[in-house]
Gaussian input, Z-matrix of N, CA and C with variables (Angstrom, degrees):
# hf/3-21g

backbone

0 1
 N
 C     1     B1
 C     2     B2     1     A1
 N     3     B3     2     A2     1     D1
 C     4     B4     3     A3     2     D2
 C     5     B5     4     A4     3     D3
 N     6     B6     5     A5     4     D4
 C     7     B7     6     A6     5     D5
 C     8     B8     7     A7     6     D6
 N     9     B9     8     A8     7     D7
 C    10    B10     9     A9     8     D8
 C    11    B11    10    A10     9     D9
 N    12    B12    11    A11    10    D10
 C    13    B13    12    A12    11    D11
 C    14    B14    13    A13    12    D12
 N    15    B15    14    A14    13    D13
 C    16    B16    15    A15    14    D14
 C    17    B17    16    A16    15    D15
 N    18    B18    17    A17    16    D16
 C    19    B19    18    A18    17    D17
 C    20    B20    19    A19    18    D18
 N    21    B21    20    A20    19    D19
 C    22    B22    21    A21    20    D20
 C    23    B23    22    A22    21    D21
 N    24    B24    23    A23    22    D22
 C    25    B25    24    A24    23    D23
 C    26    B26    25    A25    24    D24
 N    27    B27    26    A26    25    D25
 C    28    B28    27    A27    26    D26
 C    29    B29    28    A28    27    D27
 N    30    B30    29    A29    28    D28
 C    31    B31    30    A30    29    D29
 C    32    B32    31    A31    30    D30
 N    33    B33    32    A32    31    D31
 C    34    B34    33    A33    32    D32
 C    35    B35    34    A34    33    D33
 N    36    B36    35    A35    34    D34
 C    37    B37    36    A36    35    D35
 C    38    B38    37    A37    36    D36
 N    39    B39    38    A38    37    D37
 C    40    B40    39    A39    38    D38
 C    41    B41    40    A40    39    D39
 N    42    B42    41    A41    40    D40
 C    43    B43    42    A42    41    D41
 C    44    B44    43    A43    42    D42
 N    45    B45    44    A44    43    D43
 C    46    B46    45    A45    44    D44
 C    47    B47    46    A46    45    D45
 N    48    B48    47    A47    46    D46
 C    49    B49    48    A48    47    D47
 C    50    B50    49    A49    48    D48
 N    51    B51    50    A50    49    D49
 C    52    B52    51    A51    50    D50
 C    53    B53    52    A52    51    D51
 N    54    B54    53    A53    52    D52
 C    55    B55    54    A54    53    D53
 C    56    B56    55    A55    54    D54
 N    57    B57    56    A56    55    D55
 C    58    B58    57    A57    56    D56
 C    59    B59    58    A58    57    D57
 N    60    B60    59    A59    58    D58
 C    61    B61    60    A60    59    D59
 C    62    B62    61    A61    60    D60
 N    63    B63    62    A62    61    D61
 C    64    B64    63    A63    62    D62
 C    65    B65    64    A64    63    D63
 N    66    B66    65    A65    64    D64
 C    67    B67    66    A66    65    D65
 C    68    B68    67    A67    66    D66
 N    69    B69    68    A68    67    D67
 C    70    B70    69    A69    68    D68
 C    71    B71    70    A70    69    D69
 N    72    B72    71    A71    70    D70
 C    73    B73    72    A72    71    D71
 C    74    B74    73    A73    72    D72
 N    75    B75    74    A74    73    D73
 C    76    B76    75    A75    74    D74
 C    77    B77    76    A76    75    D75
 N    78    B78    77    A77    76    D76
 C    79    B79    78    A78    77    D77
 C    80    B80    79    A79    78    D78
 N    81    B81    80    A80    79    D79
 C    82    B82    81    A81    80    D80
 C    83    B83    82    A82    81    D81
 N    84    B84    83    A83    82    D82
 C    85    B85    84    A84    83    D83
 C    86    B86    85    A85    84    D84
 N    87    B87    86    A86    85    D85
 C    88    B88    87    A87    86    D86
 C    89    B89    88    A88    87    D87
 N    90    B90    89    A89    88    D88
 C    91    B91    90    A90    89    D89
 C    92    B92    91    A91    90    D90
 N    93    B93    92    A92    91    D91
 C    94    B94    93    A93    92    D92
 C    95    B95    94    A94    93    D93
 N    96    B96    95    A95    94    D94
 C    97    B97    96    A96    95    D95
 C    98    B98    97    A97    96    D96
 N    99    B99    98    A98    97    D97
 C   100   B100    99    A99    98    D98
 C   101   B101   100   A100    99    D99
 N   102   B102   101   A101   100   D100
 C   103   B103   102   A102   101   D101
 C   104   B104   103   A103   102   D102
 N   105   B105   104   A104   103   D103
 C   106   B106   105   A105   104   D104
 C   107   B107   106   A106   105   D105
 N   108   B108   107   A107   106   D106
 C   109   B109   108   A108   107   D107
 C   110   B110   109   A109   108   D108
 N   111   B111   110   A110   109   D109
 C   112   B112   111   A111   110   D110
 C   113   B113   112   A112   111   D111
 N   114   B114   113   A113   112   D112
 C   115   B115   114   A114   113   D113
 C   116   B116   115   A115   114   D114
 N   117   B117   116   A116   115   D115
 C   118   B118   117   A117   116   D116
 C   119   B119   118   A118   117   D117
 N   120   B120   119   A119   118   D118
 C   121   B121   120   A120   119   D119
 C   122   B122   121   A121   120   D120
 N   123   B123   122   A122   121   D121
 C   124   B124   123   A123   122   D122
 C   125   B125   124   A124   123   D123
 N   126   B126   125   A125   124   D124
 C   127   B127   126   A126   125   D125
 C   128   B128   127   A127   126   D126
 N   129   B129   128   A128   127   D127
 C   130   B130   129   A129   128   D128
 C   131   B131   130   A130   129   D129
 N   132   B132   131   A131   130   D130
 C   133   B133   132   A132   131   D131
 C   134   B134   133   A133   132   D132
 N   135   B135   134   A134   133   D133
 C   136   B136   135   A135   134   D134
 C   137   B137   136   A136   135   D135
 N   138   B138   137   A137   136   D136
 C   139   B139   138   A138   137   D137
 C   140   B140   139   A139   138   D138
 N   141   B141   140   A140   139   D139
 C   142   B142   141   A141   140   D140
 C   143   B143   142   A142   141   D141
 N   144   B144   143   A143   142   D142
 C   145   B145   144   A144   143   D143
 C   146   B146   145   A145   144   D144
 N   147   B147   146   A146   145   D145
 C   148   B148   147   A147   146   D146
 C   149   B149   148   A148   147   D147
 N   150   B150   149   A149   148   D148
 C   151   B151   150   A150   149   D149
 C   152   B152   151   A151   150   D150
 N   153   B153   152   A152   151   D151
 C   154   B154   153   A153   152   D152
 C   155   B155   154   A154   153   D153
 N   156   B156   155   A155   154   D154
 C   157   B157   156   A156   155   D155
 C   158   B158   157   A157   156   D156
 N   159   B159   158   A158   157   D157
 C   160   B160   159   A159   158   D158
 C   161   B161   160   A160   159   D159
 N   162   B162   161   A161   160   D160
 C   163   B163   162   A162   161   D161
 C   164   B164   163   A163   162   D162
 N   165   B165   164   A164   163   D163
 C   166   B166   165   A165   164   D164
 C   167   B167   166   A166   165   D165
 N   168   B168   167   A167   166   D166
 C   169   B169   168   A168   167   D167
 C   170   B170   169   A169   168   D168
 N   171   B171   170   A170   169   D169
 C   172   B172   171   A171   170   D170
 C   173   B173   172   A172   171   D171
 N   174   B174   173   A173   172   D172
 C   175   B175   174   A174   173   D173
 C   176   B176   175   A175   174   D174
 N   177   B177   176   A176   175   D175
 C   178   B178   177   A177   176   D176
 C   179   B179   178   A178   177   D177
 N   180   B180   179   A179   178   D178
 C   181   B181   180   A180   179   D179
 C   182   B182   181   A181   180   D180
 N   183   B183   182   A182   181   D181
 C   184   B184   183   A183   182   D182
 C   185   B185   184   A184   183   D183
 N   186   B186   185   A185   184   D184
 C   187   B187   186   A186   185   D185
 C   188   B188   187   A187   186   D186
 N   189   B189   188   A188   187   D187
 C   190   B190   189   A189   188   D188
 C   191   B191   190   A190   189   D189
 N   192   B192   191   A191   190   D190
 C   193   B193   192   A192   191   D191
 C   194   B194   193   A193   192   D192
 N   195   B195   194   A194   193   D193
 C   196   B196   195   A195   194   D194
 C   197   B197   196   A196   195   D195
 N   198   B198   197   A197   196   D196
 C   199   B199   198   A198   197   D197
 C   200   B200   199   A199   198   D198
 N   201   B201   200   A200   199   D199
 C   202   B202   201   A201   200   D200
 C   203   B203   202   A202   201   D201
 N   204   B204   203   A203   202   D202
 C   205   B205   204   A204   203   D203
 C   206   B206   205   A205   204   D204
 N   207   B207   206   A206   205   D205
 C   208   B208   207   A207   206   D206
 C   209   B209   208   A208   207   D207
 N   210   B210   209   A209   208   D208
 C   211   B211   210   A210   209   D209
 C   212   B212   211   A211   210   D210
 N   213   B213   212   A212   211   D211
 C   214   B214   213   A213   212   D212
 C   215   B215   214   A214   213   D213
 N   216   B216   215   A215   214   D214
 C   217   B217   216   A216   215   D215
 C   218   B218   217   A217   216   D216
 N   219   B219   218   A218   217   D217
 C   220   B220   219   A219   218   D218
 C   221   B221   220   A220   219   D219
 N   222   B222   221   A221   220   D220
 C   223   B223   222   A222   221   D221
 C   224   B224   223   A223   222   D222
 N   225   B225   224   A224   223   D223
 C   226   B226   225   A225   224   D224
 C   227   B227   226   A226   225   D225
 N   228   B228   227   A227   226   D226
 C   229   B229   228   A228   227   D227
 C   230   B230   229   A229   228   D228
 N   231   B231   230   A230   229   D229
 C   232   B232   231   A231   230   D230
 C   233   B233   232   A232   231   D231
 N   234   B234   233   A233   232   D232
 C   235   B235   234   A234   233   D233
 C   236   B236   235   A235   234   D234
 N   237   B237   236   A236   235   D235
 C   238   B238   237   A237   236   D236
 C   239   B239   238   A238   237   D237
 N   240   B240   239   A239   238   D238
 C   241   B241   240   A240   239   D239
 C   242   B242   241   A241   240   D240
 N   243   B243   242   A242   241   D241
 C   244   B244   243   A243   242   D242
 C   245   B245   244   A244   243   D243
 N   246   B246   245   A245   244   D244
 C   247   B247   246   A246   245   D245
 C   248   B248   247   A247   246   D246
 N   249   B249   248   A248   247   D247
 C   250   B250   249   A249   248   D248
 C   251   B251   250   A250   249   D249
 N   252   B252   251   A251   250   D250
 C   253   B253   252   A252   251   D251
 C   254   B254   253   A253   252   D252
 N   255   B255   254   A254   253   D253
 C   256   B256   255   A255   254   D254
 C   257   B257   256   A256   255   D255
 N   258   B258   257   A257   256   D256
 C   259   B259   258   A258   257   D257
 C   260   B260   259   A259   258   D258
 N   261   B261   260   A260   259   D259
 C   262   B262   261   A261   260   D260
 C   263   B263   262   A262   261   D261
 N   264   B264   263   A263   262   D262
 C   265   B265   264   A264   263   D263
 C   266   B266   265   A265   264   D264
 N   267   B267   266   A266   265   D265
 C   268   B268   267   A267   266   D266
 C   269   B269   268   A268   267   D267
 N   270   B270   269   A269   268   D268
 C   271   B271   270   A270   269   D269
 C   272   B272   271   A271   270   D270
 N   273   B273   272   A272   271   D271
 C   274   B274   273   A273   272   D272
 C   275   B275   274   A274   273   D273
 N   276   B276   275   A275   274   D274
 C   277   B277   276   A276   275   D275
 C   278   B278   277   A277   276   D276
 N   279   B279   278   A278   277   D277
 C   280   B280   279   A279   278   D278
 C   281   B281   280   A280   279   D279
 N   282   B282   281   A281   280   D280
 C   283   B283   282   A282   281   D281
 C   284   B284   283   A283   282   D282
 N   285   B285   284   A284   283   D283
 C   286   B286   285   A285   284   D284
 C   287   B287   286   A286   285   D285
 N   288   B288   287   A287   286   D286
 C   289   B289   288   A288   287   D287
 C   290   B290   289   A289   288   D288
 N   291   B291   290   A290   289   D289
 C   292   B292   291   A291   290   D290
 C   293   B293   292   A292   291   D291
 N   294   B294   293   A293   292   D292
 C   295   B295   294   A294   293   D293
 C   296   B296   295   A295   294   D294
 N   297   B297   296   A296   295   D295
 C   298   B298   297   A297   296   D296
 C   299   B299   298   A298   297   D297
 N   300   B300   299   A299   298   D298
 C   301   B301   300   A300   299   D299
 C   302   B302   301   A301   300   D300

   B1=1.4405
   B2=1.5293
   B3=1.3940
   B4=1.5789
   B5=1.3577
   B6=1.3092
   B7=1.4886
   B8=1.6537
   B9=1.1675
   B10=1.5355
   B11=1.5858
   B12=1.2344
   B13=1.8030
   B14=1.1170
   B15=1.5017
   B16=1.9319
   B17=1.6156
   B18=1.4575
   B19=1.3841
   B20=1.5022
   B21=1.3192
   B22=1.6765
   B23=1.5762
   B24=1.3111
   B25=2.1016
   B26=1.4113
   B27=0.9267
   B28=1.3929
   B29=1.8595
   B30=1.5518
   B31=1.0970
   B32=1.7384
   B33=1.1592
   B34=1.4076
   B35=1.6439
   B36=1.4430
   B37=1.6361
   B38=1.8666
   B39=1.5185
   B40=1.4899
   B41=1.8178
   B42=1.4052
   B43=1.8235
   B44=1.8211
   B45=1.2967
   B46=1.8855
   B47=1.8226
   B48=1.5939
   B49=1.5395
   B50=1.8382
   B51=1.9942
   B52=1.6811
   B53=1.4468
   B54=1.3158
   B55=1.1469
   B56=1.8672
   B57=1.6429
   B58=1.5321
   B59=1.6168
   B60=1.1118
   B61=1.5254
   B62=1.2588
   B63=1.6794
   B64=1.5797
   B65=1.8289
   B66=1.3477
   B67=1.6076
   B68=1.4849
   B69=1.1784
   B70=1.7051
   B71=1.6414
   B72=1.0097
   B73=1.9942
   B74=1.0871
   B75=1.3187
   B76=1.7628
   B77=1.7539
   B78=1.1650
   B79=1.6579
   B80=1.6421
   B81=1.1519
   B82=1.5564
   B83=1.5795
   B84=0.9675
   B85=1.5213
   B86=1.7373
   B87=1.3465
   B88=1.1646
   B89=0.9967
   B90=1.6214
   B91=1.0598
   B92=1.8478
   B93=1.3295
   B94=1.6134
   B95=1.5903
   B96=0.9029
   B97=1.3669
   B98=1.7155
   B99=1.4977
   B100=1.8178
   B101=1.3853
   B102=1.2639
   B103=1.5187
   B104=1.4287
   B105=1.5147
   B106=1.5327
   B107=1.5898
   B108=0.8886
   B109=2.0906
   B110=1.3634
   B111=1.1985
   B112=1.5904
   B113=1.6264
   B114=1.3281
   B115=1.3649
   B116=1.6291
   B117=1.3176
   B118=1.5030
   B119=1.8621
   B120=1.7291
   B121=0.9942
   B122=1.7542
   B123=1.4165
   B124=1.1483
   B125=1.0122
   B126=1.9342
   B127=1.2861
   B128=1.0318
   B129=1.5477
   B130=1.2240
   B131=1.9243
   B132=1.6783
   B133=1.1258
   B134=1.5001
   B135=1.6456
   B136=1.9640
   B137=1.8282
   B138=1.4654
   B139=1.6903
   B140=1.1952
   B141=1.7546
   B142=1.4618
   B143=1.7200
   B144=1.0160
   B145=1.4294
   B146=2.2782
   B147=1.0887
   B148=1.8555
   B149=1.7951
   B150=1.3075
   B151=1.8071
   B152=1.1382
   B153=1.7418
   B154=1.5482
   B155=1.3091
   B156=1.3758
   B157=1.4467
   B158=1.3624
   B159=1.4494
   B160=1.5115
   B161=1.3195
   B162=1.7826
   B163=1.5988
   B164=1.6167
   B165=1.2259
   B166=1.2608
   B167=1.6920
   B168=1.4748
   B169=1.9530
   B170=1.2834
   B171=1.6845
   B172=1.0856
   B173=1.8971
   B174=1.4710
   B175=1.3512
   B176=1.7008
   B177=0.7814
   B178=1.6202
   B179=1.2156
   B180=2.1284
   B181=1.2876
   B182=1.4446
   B183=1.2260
   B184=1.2226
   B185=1.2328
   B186=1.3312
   B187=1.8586
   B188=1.7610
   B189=1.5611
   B190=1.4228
   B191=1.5213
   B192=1.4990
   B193=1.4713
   B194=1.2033
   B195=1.2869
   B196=1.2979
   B197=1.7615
   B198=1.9344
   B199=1.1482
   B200=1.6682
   B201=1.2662
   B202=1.2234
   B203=1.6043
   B204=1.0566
   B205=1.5721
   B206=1.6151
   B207=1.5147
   B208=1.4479
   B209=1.2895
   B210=1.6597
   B211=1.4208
   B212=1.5365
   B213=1.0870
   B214=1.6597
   B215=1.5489
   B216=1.4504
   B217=1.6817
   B218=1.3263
   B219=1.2984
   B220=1.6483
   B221=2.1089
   B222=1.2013
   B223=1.6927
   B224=1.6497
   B225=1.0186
   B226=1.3789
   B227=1.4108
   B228=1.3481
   B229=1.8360
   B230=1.7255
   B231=1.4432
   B232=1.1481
   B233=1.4343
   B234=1.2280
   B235=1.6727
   B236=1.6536
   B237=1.6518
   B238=1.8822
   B239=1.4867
   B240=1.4962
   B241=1.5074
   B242=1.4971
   B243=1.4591
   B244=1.3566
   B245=2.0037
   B246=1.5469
   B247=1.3016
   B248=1.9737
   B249=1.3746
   B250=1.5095
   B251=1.0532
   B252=1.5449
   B253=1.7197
   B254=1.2762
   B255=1.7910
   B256=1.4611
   B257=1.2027
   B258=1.2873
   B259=1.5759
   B260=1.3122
   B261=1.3258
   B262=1.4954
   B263=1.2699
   B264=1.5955
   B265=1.3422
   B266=1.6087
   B267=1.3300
   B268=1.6185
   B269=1.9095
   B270=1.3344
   B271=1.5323
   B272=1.5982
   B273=1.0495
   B274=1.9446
   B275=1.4419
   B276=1.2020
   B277=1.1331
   B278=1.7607
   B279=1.3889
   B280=1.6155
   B281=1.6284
   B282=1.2289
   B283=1.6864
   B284=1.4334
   B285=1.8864
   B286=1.0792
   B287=1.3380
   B288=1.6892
   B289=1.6790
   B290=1.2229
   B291=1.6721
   B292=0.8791
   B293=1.7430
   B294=1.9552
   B295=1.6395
   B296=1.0662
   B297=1.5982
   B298=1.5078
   B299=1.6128
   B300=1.2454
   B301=1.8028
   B302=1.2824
   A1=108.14
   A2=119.72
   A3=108.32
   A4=100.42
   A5=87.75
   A6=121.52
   A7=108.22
   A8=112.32
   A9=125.85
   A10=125.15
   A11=102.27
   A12=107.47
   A13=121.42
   A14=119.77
   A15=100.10
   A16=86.01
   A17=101.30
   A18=120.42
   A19=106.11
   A20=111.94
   A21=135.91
   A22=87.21
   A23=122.60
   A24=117.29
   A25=109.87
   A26=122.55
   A27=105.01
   A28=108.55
   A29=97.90
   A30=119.35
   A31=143.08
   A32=84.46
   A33=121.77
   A34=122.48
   A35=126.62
   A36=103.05
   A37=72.76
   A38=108.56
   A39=101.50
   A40=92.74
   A41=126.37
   A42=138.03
   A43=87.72
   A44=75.33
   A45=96.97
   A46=86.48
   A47=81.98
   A48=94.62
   A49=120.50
   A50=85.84
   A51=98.42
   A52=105.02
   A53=128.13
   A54=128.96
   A55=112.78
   A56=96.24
   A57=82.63
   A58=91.77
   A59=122.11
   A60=142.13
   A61=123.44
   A62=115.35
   A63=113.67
   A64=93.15
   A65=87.93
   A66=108.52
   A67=107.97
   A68=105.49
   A69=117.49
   A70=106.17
   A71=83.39
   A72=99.31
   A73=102.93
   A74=128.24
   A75=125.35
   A76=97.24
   A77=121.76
   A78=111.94
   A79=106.89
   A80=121.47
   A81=129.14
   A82=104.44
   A83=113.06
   A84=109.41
   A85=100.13
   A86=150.87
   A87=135.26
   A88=118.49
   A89=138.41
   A90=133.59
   A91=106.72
   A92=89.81
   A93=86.86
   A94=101.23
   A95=129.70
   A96=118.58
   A97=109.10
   A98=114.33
   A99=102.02
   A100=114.42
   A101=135.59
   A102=139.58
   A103=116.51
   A104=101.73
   A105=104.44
   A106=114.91
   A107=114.10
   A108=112.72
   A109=103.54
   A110=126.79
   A111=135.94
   A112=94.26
   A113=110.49
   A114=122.29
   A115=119.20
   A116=90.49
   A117=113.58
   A118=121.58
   A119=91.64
   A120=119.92
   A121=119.00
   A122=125.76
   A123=114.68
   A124=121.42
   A125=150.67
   A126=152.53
   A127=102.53
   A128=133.86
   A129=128.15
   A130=123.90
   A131=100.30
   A132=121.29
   A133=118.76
   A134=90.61
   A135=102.06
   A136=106.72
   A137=97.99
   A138=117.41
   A139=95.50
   A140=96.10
   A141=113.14
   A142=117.97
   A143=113.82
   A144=120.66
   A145=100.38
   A146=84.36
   A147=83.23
   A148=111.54
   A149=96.47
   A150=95.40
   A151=123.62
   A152=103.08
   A153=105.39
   A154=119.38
   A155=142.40
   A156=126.56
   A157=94.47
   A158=124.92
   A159=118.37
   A160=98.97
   A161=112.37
   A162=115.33
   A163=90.93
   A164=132.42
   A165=133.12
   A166=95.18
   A167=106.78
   A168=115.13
   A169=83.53
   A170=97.54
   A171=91.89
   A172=127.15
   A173=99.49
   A174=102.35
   A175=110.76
   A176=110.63
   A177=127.84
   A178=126.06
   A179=104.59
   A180=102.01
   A181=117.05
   A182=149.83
   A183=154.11
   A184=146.60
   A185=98.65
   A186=103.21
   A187=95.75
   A188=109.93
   A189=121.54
   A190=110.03
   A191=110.13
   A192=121.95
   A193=96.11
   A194=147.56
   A195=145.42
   A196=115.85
   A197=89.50
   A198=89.46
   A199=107.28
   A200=122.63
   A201=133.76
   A202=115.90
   A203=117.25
   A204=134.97
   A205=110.20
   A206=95.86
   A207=92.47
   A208=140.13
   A209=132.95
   A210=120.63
   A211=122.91
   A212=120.59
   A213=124.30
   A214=113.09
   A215=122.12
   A216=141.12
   A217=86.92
   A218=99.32
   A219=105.83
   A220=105.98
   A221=111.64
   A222=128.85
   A223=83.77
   A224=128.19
   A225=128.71
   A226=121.86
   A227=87.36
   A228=86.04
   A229=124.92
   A230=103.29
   A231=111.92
   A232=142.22
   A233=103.92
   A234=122.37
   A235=113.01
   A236=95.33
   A237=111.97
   A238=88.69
   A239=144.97
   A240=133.06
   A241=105.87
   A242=120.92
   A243=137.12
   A244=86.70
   A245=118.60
   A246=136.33
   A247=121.42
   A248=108.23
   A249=110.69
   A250=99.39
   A251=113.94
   A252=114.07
   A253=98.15
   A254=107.47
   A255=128.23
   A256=100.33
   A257=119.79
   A258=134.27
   A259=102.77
   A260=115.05
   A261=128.40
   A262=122.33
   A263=108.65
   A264=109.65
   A265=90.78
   A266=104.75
   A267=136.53
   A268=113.87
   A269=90.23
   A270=82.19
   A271=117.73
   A272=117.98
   A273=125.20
   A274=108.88
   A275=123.88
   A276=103.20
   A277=106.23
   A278=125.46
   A279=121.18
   A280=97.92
   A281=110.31
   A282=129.94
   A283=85.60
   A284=107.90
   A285=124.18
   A286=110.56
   A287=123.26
   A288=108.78
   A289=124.11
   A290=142.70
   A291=148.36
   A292=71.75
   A293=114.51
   A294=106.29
   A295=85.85
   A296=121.06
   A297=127.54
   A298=103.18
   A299=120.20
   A300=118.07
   A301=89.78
   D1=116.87
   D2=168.47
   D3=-103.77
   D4=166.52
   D5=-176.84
   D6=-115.79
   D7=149.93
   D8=175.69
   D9=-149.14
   D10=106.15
   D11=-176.13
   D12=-96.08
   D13=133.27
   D14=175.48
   D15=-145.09
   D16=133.23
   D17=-169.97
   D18=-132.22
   D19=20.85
   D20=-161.00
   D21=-72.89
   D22=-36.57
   D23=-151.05
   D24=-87.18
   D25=137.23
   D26=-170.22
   D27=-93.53
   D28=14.47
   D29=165.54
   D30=-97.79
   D31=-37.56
   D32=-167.58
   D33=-107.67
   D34=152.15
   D35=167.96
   D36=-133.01
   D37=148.25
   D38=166.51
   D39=-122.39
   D40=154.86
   D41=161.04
   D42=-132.14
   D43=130.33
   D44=167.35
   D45=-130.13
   D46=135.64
   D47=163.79
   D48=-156.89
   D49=102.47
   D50=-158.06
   D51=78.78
   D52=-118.63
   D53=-152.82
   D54=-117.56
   D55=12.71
   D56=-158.53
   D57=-134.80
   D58=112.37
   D59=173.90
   D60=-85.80
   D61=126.80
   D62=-178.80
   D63=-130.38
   D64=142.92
   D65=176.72
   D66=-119.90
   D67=135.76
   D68=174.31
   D69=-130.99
   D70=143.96
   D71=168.10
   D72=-84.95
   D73=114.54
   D74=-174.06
   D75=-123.73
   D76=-29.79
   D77=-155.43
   D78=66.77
   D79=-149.75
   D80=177.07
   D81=-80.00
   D82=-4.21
   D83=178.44
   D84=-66.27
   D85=61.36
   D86=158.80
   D87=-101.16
   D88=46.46
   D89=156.00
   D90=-126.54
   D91=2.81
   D92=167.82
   D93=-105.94
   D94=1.28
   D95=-170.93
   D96=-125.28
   D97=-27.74
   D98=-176.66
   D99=-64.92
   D100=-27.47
   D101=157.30
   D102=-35.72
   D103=-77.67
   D104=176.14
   D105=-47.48
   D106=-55.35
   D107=-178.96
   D108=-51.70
   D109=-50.30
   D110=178.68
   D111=-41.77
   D112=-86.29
   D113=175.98
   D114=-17.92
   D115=-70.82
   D116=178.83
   D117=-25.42
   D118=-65.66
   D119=175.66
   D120=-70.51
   D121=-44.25
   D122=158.29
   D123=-57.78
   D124=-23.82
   D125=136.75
   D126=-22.36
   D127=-78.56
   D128=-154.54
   D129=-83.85
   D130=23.16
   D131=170.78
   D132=-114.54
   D133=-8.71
   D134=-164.00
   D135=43.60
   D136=60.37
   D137=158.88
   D138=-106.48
   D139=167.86
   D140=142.96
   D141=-134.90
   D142=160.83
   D143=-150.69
   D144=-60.69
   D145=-17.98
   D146=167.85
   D147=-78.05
   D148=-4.84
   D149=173.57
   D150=-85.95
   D151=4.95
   D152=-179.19
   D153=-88.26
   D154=155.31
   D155=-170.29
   D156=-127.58
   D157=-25.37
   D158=-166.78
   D159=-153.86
   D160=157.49
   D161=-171.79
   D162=-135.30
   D163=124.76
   D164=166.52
   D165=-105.09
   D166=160.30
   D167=-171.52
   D168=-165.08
   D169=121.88
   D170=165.34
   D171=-95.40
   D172=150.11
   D173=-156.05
   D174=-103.17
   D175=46.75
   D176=-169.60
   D177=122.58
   D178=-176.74
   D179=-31.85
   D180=-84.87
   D181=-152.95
   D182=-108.48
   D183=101.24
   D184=-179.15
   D185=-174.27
   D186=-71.05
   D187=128.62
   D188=-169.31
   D189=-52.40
   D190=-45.92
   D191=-164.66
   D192=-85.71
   D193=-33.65
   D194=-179.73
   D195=-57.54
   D196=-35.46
   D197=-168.49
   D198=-85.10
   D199=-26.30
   D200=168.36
   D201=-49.89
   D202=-57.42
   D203=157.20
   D204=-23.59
   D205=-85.26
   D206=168.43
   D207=-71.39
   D208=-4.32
   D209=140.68
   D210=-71.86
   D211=-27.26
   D212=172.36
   D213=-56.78
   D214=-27.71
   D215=179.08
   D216=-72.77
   D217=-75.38
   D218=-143.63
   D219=-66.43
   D220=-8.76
   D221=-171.99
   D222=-96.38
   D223=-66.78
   D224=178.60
   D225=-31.58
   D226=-62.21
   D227=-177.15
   D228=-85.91
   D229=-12.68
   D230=147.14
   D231=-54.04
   D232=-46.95
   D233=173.54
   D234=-59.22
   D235=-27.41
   D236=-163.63
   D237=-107.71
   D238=-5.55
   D239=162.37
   D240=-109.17
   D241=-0.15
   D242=167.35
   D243=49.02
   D244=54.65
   D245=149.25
   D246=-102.86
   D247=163.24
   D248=175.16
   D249=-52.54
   D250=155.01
   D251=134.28
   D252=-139.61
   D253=148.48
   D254=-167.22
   D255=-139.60
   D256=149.11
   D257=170.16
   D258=-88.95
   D259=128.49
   D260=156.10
   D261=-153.47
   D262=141.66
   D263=-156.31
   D264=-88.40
   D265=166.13
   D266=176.22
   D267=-40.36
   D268=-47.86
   D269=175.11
   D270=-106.88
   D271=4.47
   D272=146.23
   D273=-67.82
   D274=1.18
   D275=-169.96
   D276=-109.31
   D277=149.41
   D278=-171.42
   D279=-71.81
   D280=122.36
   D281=-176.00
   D282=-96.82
   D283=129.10
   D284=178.61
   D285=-95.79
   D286=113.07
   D287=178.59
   D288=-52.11
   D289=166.28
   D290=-138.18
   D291=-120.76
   D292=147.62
   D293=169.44
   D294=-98.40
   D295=171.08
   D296=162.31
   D297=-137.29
   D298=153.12
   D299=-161.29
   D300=-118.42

């Protein structure tokens, strides 16, 4: 399961994890909030945070502290699932189409 953080907006916090993306309106508040979405979102997968195999963050550019925020998360919890973490920006990354029925 990867994970993907971008704490770049000085608006926004986005966590994608696999196929399923949550957006919050945070302001600079992203260090009170990328935990909980992480959380959040592994709940509503019935994971647990050892199901992660990889953490991509994206590393620019952006709001400086945002971006600091979110490599310090994503280095953190890496070090503590002893998994990669890689920077990749938003549009390197494979965009999953939306299905429609």
């Amino acid at each position: 399961m990867k994970l993907h953080i971008d704490t770049s907006s000085n608006q926004k916090t986005t966590i994608r994890l696999d196929d399923q993306e949550l957006v919050r309106e945070s302001g600079t508040q992203h260090s009170q909030v990328v935990l909980p979405m992480i959380m959040e979102l592994l709940k509503a997968q019935s994971s647990k945070l050892q199901a992660i195999t990889e953490i991509e963050v994206n590393p620019g550019p952006g709001s400086f502290t945002g971006l600091r925020v979110g490599a310090a998360i994503a280095n953190a919890l890496g070090y503590a699932l002893k998994i990669p973490v890689n920077g990749k920006r938003p549009w390197e990354m494979q965009i999953v189409e939306p299905v429609y029925e």
